[in-house]
Backbone as a chain_set.jsonl record, in Angstrom:
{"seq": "XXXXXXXXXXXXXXXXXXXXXXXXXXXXXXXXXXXXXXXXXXXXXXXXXXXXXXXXXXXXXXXXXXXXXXXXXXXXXXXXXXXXXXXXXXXXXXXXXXXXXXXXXXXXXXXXXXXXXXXXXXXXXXXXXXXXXXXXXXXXXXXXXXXXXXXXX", "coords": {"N": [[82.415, -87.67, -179.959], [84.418, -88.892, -182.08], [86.536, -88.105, -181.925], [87.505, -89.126, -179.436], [88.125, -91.523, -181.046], [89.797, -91.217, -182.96], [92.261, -90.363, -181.364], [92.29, -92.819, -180.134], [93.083, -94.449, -181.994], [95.918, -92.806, -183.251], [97.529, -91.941, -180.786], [97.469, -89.414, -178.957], [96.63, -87.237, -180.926], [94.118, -85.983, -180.468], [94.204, -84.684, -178.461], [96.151, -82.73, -179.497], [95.347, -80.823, -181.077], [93.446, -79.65, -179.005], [95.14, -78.302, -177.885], [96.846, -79.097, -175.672], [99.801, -79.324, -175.568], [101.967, -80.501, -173.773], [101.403, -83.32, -172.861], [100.117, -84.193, -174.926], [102.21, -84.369, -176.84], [104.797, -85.972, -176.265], [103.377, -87.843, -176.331], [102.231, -88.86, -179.136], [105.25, -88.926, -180.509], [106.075, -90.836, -179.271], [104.062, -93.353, -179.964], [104.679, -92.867, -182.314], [107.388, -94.082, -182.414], [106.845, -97.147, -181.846], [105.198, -97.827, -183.669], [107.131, -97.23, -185.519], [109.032, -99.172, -185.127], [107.404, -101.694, -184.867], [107.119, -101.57, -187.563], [109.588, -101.941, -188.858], [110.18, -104.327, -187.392], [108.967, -106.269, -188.888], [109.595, -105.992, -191.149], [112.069, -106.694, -191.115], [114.307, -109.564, -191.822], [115.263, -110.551, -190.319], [115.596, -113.607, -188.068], [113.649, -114.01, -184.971], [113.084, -111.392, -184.278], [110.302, -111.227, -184.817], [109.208, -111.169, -182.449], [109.779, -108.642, -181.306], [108.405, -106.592, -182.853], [105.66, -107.368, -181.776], [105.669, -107.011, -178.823], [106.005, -103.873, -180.087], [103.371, -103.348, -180.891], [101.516, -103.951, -179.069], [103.098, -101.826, -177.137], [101.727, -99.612, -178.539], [99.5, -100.29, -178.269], [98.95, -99.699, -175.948], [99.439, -96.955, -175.282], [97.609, -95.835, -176.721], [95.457, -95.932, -175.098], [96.325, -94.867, -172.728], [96.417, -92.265, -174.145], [93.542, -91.783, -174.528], [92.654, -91.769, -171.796], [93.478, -89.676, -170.675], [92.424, -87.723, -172.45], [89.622, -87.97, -171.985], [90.11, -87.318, -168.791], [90.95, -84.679, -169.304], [88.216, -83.586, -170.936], [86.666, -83.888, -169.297], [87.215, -82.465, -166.822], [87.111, -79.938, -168.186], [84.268, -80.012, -168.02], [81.733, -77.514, -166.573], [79.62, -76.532, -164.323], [77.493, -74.382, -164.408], [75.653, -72.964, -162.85], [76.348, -73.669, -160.086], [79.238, -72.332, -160.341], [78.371, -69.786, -160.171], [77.51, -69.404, -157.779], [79.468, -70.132, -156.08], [81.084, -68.13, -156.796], [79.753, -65.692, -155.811], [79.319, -66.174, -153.482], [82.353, -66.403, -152.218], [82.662, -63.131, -153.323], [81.071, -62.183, -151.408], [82.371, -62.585, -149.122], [84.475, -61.553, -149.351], [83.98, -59.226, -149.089], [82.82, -59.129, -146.577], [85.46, -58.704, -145.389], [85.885, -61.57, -144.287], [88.422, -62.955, -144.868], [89.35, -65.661, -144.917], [86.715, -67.331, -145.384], [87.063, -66.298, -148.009], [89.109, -67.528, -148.585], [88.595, -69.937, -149.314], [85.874, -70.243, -150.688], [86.961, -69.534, -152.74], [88.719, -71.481, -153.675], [87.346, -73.357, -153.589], [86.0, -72.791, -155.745], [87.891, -72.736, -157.899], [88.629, -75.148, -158.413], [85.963, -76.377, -159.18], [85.983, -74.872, -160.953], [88.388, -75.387, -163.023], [89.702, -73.996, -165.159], [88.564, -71.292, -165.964], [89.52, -68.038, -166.228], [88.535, -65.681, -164.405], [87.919, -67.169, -161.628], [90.756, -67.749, -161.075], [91.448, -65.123, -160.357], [89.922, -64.041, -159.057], [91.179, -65.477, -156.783], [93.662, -64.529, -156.442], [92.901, -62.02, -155.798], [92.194, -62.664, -153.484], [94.228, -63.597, -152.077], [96.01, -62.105, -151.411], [94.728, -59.909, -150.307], [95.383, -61.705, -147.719], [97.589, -61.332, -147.676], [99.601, -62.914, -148.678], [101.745, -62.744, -150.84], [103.285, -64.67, -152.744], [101.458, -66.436, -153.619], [99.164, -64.932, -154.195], [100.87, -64.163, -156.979], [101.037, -66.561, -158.334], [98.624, -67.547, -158.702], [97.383, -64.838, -160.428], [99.109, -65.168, -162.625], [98.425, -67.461, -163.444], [96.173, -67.234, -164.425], [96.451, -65.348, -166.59], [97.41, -66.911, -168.217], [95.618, -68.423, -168.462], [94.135, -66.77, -169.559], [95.107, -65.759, -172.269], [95.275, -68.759, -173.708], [92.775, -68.876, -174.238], [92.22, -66.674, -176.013]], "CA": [[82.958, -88.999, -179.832], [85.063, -88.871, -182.823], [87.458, -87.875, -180.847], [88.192, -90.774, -178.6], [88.223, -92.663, -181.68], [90.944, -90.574, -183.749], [93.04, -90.141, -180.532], [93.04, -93.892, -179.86], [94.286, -94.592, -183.757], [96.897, -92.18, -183.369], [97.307, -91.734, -179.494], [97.79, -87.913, -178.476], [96.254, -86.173, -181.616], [93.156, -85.293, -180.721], [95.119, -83.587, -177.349], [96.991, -82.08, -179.853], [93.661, -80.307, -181.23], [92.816, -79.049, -177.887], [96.138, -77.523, -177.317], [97.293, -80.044, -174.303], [101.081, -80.065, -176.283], [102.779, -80.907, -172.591], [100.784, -84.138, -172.646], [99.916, -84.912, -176.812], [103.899, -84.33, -177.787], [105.023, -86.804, -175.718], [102.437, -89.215, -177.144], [102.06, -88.825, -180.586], [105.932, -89.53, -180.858], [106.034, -92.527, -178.176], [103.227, -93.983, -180.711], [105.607, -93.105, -183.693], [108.55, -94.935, -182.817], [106.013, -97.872, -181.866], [104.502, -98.258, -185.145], [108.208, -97.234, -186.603], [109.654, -100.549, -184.691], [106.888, -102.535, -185.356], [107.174, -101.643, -189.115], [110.904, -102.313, -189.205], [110.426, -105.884, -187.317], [108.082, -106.844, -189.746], [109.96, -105.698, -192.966], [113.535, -107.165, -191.545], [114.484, -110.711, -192.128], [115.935, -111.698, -188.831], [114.714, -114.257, -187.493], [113.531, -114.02, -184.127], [113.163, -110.561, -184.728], [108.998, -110.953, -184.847], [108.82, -110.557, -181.142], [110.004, -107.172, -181.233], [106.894, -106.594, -183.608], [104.307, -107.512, -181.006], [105.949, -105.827, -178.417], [106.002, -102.396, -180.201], [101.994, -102.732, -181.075], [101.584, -103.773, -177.605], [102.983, -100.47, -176.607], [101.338, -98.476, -179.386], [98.108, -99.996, -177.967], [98.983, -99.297, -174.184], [99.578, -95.369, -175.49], [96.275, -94.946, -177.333], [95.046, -95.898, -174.102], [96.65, -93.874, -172.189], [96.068, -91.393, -174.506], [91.916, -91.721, -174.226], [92.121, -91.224, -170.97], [93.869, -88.571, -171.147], [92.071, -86.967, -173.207], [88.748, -88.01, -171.138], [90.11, -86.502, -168.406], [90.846, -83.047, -170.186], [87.268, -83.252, -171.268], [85.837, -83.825, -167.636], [87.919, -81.384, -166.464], [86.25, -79.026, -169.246], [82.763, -79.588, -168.037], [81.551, -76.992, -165.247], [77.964, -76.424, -163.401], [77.545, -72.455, -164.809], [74.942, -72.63, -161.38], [77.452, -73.722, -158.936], [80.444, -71.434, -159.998], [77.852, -68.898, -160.001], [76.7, -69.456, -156.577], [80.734, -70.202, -155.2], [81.746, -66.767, -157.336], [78.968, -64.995, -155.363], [79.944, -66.641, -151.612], [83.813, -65.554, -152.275], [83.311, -62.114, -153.565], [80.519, -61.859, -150.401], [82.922, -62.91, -148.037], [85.612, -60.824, -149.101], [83.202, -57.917, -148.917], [82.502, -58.753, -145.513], [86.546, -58.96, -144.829], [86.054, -62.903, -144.102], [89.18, -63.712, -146.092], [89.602, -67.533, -144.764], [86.161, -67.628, -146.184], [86.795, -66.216, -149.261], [89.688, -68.07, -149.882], [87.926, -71.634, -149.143], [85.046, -70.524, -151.461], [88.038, -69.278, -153.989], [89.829, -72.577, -153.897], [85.997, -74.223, -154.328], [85.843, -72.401, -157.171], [88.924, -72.926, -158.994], [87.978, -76.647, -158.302], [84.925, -76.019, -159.921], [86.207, -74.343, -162.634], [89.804, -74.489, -163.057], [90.297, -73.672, -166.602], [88.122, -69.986, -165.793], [90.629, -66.703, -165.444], [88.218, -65.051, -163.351], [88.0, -67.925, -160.57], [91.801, -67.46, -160.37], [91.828, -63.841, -160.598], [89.525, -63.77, -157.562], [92.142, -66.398, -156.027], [94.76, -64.013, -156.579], [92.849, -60.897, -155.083], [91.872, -63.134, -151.839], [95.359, -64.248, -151.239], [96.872, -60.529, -151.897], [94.764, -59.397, -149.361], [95.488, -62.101, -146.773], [99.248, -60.769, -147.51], [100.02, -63.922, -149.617], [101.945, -62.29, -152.591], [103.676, -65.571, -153.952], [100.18, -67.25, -153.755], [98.001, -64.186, -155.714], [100.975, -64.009, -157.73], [100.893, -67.72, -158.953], [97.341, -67.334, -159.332], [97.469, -64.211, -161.386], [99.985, -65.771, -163.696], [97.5, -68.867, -164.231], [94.655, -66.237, -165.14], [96.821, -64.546, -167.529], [97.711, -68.009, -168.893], [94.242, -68.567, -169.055], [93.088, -65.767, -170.894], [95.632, -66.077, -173.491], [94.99, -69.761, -174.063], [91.647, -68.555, -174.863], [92.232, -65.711, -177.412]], "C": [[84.021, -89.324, -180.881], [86.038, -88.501, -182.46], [88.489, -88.444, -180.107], [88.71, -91.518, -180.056], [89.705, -92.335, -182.616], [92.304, -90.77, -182.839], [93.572, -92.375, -179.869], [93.646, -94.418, -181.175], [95.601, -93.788, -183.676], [96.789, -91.457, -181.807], [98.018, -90.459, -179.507], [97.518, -86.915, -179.621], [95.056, -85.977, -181.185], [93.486, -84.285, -179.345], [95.769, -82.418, -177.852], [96.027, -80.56, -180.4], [93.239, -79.617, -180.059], [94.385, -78.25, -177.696], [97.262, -78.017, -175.943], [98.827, -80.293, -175.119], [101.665, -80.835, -175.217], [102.282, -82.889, -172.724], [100.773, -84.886, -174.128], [101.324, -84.976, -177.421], [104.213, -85.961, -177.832], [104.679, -88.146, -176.128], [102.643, -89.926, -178.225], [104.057, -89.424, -181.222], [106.407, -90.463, -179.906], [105.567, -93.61, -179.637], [103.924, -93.721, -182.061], [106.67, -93.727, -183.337], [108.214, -96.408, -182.299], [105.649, -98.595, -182.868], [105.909, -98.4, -185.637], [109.355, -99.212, -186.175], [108.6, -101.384, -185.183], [106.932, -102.96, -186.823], [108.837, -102.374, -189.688], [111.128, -103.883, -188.533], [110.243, -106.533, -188.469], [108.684, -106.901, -190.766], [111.702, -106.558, -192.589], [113.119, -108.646, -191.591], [115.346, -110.939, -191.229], [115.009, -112.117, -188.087], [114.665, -114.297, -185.826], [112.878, -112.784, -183.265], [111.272, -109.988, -184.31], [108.425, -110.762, -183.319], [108.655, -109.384, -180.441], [108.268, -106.272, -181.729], [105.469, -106.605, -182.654], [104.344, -106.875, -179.99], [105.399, -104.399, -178.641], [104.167, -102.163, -180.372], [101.507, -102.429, -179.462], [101.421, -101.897, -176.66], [101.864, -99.724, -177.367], [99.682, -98.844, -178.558], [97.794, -99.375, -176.554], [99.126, -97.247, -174.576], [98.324, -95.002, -175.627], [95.017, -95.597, -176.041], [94.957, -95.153, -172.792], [96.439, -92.01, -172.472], [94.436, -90.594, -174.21], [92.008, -91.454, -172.953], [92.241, -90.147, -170.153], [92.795, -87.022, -171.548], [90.245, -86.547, -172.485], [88.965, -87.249, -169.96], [90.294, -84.893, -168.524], [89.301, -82.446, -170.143], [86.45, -82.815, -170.108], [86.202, -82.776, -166.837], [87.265, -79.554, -166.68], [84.9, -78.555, -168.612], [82.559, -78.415, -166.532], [80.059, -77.141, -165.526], [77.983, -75.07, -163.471], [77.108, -72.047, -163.379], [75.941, -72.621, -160.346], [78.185, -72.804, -158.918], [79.659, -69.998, -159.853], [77.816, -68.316, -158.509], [78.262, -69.481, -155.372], [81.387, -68.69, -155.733], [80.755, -65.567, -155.666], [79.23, -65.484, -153.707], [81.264, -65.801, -151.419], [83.814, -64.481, -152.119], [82.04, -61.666, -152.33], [81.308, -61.664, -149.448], [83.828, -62.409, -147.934], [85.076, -59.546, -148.608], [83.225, -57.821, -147.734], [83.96, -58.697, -144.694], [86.665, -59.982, -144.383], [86.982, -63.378, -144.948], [89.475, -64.762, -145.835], [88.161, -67.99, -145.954], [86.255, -67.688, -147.611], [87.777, -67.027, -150.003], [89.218, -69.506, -149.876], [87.368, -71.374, -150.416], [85.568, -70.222, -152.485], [88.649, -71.034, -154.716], [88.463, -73.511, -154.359], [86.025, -74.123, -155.314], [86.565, -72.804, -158.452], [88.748, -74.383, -158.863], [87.208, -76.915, -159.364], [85.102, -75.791, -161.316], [87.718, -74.326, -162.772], [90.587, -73.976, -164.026], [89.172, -71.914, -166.226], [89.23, -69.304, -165.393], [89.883, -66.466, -164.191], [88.315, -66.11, -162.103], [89.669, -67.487, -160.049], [92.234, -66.14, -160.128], [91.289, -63.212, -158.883], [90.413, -64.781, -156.458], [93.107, -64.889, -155.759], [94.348, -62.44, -155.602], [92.402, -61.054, -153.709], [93.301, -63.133, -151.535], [96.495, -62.855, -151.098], [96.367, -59.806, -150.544], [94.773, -59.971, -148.041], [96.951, -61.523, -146.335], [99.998, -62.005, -147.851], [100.601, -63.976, -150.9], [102.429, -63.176, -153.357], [102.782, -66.366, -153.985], [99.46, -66.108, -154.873], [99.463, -63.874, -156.6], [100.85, -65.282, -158.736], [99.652, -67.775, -159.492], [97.003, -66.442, -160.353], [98.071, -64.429, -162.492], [99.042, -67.046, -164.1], [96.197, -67.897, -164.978], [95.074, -65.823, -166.066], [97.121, -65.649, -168.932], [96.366, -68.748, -169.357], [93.588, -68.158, -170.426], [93.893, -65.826, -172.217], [95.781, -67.195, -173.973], [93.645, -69.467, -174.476], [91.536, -67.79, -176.036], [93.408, -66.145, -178.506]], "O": [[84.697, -90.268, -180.474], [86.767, -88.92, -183.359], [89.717, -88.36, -180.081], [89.801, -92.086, -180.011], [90.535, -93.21, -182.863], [93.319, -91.235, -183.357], [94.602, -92.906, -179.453], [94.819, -94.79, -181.185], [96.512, -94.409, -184.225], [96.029, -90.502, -181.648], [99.126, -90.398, -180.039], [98.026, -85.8, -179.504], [94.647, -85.423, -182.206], [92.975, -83.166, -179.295], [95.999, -81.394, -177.209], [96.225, -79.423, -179.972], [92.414, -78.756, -180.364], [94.179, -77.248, -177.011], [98.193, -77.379, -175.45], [99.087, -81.478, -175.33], [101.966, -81.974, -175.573], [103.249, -83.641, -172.611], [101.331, -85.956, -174.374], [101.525, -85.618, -178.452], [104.064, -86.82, -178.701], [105.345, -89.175, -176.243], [103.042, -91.078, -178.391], [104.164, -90.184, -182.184], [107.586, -90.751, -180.112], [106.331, -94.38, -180.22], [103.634, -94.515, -182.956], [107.154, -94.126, -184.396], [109.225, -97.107, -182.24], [105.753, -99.818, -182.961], [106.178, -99.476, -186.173], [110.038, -99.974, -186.858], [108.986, -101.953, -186.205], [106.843, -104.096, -187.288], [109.06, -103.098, -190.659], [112.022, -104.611, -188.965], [111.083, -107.235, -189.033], [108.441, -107.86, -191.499], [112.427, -106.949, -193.504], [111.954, -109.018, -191.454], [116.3, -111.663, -191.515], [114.031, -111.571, -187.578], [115.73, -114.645, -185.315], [112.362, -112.854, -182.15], [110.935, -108.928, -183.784], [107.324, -110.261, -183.088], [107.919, -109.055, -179.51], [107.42, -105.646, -181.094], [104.456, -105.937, -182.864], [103.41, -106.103, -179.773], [104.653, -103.791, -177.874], [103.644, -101.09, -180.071], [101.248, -101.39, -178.853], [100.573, -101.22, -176.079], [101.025, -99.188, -176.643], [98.859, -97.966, -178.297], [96.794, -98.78, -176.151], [98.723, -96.471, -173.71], [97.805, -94.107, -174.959], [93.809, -95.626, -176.278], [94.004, -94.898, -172.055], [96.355, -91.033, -171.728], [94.172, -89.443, -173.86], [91.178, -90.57, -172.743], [91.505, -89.731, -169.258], [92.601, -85.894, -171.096], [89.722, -85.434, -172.44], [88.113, -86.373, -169.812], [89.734, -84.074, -167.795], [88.986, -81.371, -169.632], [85.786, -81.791, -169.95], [85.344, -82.217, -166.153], [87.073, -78.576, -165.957], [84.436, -77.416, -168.566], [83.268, -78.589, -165.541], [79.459, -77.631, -166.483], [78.529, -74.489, -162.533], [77.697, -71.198, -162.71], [76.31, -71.58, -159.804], [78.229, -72.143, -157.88], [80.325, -69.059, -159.417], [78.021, -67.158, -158.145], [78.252, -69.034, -154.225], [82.207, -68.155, -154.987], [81.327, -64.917, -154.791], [79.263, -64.578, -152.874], [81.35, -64.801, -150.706], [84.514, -64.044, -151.206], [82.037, -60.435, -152.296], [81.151, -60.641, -148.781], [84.415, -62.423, -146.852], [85.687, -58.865, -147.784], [83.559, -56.722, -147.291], [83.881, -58.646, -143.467], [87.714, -59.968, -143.74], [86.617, -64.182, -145.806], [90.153, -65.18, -146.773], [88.298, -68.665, -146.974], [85.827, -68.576, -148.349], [87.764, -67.313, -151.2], [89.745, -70.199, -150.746], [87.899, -71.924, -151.381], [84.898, -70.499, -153.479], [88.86, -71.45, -155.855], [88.514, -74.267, -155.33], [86.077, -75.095, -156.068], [86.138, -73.087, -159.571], [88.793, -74.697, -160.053], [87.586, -77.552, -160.347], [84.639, -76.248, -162.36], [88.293, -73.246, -162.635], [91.754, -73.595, -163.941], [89.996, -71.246, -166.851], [89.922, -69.682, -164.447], [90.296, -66.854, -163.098], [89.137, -65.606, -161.338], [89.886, -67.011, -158.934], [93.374, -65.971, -159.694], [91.789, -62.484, -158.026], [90.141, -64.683, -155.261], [93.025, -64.337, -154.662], [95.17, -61.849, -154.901], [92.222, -60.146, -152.897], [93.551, -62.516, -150.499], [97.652, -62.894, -150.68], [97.144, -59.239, -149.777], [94.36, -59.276, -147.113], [97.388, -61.31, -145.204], [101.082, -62.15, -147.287], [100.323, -64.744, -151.822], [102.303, -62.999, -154.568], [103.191, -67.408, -154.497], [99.259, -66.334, -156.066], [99.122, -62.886, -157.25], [100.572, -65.045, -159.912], [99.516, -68.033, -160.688], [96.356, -66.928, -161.281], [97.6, -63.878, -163.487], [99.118, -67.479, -165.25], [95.537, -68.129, -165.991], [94.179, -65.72, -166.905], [97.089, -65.397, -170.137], [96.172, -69.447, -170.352], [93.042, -68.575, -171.447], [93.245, -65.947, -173.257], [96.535, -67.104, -174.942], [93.435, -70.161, -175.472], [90.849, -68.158, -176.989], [93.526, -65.527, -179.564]]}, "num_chains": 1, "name": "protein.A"}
């Protein structure tokens, strides 16, 4: 939970922490030139000036909002059912066995559902859609597995 709470103080660091840059960059300096306007209403001496000021928190608070949920979805995203992808891994690589490749790629595409941060889910994507004769499908998929596994190590 410390987490949420860091990421809404400073909206898109705790994204940044997980590795989400596409998403936390974006943020983290939105929410700096936010604070940096708000700081520079506040400190000038033109009058009229203090509207700007409420404005920029405004935003900064609409970010670290955006940010949390963000970041919530990442997390949710995160969670899998070990049983389920077990049980959709084991349908797929049945169904390819039996040469049912519509099946296998349904219970493929379940899978990567299921799990879509797992290589292997897309790896078995990539060797269903290869042998439907889908090569810019298992190659997109193979390129997310590879992008996988090296986001992992």
């Amino acid at each position: 939970m410390p987490a949420y709470a860091i990421n809404a103080l400073v909206p898109g660091s705790a994204l940044l922490t997980r590795a989400r840059l596409a998403v936390a960059l974006p943020l983290v300096v939105a929410a700096l030139a936010c604070a940096s306007l708000a700081a520079l209403a506040v400190l000038a001496s033109v009058p009229g000036i203090d509207g700007l000021a409420v404005h920029a928190l405004l935003g900064y608070a609409a970010l670290g909002v955006v940010a949390t949920v963000a970041l919530w979805h990442h997390d949710r995203a995160g969670r899998i059912d070990p049983a389920r992808v077990r049980a959709l891994h084991r349908e797929a690589a049945a169904a390819y066995l039996r040469s049912d490749l519509v099946a296998a790629e349904r219970s493929a595409g379940l899978l990567i559902r299921a799990a879509p941060r797992e290589p292997g889910a897309w790896n078995l994507m990539a060797l269903v859609a290869q042998a439907r004769g889908n090569a810019p499908g298992a190659r997109r998929a193979a390129r997310r597995a590879r992008a996988l596994e090296s986001e992992a190590s």
